[in-house]
C-alpha positions as CSV (number, residue, x, y, z in Angstrom):
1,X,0.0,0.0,0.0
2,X,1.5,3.1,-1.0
3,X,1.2,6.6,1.0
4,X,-1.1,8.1,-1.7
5,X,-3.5,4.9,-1.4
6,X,-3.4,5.7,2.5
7,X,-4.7,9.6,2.5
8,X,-7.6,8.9,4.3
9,X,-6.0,7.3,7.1
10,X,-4.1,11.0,8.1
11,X,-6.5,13.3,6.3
12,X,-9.8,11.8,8.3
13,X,-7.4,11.6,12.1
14,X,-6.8,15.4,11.6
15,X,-8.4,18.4,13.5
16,X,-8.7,20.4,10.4
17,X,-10.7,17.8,8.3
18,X,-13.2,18.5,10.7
19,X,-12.9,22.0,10.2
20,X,-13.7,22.1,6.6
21,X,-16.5,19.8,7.0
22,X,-17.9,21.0,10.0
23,X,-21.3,22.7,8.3
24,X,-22.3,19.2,6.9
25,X,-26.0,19.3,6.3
26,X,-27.7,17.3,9.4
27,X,-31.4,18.0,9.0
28,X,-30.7,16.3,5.4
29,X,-28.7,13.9,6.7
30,X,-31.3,12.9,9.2
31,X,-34.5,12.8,6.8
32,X,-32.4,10.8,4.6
33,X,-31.8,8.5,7.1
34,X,-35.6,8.4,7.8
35,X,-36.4,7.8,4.1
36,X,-34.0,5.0,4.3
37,X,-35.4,3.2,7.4
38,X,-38.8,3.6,6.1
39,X,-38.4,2.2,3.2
40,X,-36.2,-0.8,4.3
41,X,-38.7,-1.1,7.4
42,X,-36.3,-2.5,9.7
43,X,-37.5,-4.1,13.2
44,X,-36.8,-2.1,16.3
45,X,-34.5,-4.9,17.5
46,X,-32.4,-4.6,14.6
47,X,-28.6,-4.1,14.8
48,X,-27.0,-1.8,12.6
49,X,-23.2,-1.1,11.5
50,X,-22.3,2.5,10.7
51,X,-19.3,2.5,8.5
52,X,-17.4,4.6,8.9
53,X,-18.9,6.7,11.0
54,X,-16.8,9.7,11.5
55,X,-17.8,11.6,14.6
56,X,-20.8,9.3,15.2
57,X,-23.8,11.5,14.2
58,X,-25.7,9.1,12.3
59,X,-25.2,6.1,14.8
60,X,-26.3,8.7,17.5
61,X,-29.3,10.0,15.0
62,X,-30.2,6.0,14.1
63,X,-29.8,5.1,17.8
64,X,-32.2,7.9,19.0
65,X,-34.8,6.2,17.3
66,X,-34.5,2.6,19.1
67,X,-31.7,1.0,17.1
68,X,-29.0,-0.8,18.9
69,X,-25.8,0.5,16.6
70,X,-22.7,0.3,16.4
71,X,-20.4,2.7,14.3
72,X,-17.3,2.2,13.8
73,X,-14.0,4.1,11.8
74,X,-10.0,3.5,11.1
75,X,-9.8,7.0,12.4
76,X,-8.5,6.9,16.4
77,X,-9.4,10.7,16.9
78,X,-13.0,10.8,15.6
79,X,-13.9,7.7,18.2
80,X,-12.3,9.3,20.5
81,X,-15.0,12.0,19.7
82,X,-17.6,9.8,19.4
83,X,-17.1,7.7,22.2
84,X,-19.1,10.2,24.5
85,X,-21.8,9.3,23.3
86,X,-21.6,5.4,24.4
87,X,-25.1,3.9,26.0
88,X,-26.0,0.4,26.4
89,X,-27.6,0.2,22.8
90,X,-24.9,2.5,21.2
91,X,-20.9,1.7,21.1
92,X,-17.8,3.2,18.8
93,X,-14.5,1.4,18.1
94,X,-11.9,1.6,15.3
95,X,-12.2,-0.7,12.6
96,X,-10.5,-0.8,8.9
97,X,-12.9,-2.0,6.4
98,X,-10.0,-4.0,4.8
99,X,-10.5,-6.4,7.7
100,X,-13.2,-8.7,8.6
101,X,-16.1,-8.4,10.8
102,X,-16.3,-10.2,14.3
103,X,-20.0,-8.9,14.7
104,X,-23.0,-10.1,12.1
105,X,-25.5,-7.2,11.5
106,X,-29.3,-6.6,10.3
107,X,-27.8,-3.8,8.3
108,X,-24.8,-1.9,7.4
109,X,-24.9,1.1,6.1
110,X,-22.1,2.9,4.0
111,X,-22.6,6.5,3.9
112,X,-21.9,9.6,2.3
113,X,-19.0,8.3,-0.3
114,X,-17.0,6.3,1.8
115,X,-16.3,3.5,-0.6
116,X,-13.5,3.5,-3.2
117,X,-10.6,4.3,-1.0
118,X,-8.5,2.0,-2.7
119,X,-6.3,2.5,-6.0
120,X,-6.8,-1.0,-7.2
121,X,-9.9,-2.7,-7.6
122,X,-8.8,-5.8,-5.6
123,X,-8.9,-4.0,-2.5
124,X,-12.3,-2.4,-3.4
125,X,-13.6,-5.7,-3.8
126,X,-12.5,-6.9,-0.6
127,X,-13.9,-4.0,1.0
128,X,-17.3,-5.3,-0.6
129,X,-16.8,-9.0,0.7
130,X,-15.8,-7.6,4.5
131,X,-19.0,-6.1,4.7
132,X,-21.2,-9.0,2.9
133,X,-19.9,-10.9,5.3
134,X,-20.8,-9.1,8.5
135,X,-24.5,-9.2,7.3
136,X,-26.7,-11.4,9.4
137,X,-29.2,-13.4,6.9
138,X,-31.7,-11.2,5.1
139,X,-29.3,-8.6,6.4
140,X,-29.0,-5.3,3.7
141,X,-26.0,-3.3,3.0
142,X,-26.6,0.1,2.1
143,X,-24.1,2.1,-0.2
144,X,-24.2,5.6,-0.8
145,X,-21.6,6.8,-3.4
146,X,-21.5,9.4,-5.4
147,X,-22.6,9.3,-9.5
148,X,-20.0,10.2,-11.0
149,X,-21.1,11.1,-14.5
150,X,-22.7,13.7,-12.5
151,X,-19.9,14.7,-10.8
152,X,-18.2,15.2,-14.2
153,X,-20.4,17.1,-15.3
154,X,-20.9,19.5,-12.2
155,X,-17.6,19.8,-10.7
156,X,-15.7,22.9,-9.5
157,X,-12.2,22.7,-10.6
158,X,-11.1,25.3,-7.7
159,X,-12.4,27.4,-5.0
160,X,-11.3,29.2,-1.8
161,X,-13.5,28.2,1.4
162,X,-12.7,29.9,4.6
163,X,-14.0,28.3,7.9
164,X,-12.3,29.2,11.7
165,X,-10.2,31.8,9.9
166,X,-8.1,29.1,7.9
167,X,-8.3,29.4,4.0
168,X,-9.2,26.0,2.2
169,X,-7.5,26.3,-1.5
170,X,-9.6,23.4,-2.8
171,X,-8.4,21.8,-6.6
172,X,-10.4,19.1,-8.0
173,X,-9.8,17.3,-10.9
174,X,-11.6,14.0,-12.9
175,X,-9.8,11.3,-14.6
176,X,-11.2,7.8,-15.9
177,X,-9.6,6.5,-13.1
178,X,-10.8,9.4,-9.8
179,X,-11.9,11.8,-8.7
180,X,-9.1,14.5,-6.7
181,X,-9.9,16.5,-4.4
182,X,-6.7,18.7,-3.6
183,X,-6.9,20.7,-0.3
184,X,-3.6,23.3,0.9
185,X,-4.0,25.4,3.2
186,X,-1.7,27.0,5.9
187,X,-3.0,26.7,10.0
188,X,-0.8,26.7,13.5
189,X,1.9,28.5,11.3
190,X,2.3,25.6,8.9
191,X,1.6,25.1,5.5
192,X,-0.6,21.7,5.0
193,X,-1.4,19.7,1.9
194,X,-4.1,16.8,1.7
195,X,-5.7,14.9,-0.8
196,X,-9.0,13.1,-1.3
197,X,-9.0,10.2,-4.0
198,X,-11.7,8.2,-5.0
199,X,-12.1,5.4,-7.6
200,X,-14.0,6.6,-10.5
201,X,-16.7,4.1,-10.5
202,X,-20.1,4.3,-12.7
203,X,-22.5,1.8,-11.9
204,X,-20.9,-0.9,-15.1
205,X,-18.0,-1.0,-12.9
206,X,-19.8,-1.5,-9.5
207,X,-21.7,-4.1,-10.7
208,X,-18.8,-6.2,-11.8
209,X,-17.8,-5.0,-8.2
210,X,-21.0,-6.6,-6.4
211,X,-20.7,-9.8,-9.1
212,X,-17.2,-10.7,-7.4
213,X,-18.5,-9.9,-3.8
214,X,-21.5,-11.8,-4.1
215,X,-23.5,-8.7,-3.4
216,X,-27.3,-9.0,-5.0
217,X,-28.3,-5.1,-6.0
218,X,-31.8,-4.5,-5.2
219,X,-32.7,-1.1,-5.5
220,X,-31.2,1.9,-6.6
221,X,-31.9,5.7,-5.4
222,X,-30.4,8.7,-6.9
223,X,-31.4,11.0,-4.3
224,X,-31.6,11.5,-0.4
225,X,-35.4,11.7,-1.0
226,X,-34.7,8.3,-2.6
227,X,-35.9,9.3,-6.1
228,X,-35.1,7.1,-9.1
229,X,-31.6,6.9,-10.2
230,X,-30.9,8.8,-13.6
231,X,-27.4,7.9,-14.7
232,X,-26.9,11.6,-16.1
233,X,-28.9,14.0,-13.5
234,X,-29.0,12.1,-10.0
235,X,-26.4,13.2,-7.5
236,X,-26.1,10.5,-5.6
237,X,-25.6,6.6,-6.2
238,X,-27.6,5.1,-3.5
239,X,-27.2,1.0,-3.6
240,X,-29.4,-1.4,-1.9
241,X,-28.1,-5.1,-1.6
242,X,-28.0,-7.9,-0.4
């Protein structure tokens, strides 16, 4: 594994990450997550996997409703974060996705483009079996990834964001290979450079994907409301399986 596959691992574990992302939309990310459980209509006494789950505010949202959750991340820092939040029905620990599951689950959800990490697709794949393989039977895996014909189409190739008086310089870029984000900024009298990469994956890759992990695709949303997927105007890539 080279450094550039491993950006997430110091980009996620870093203060100012947080920072940049810290307006995230949570009313939408909460009435998406109601869509979702209404329309999967999972028992009360279900147990669900967030992963990754960040700072823990969907596995604190999903557990307010009666879920017993548990969510889970490779960064140290954000369960740290999220660990205050700890009940009898709600628990955090750090977990890599490249590794297998201990626990099985009723569902595991995969939110907000936190698949294609990995450079090659071998990895990917194996990402795809780990979590097939934590499902309980009749278990569902959700996956919400960007569509990236969208993307392409829509994207900002660069843009200054400031947020607790540090300027973001933000760069993207799309090849037929990923999507780049390119962040630089300079905070605590240093200059700092990260870099988000995703796998450029439209839905005739991912379904040789799901093929090789056994993963049975059952519906697909292209919105948070869960409206149809349209391969050239959806934002989202929403994947129901099984």
């Amino acid at each position: 594994m080279t450094q550039q596959q491993e950006w997430f691992k110091e980009w996620f574990d870093t203060k100012y990450y947080h920072i940049l992302y810290q307006d995230r939309n949570d009313d939408e990310a909460q009435l998406f997550m109601q869509n979702l459980l209404s329309f999967l209509q999972l028992k009360q006494s279900s147990k669900i996997l967030d992963l990754p789950c960040g700072r823990g505010r969907h596995a604190v949202f999903l557990n307010s409703l009666g879920f017993n959750v548990i969510g889970a991340d490779l960064s140290e820092n954000s369960i740290k974060h999220a660990s205050q939040f700890t009940n009898d029905t709600l628990h955090f620990e750090v977990h890599d996705m490249r590794n297998k599951f201990l626990t099985k689950f009723n569902a595991i959800f995969n939110l907000f483009t936190s698949f294609g990490y990995f450079d090659d697709d071998k990895t990917n794949i194996k990402v795809l079996h780990n979590l097939k393989g934590g499902l309980k039977k009749d278990g569902v895996l959700v996956i919400d990834f960007m569509n990236v014909n969208y993307v392409k189409q829509h994207f900002v190739k660069k843009e200054s964001i400031t947020k607790n008086g540090i300027e973001f310089i933000i760069t993207r870029s799309v090849t037929d290979q990923f999507i780049i984000k390119d962040i630089r900024f300079i905070a605590d009298g240093k200059k700092h450079h990260f870099t988000e990469r995703v796998k450029y994956l439209p839905m005739h890759t991912l379904k040789v994907y799901l093929k090789k992990a056994n993963l049975k695709l059952k519906h697909t949303f292209g919105e948070y409301s869960l409206s149809d997927f349209d391969s050239e105007n959806s934002s989202r890539l929403i994947l129901i399986l099984e």
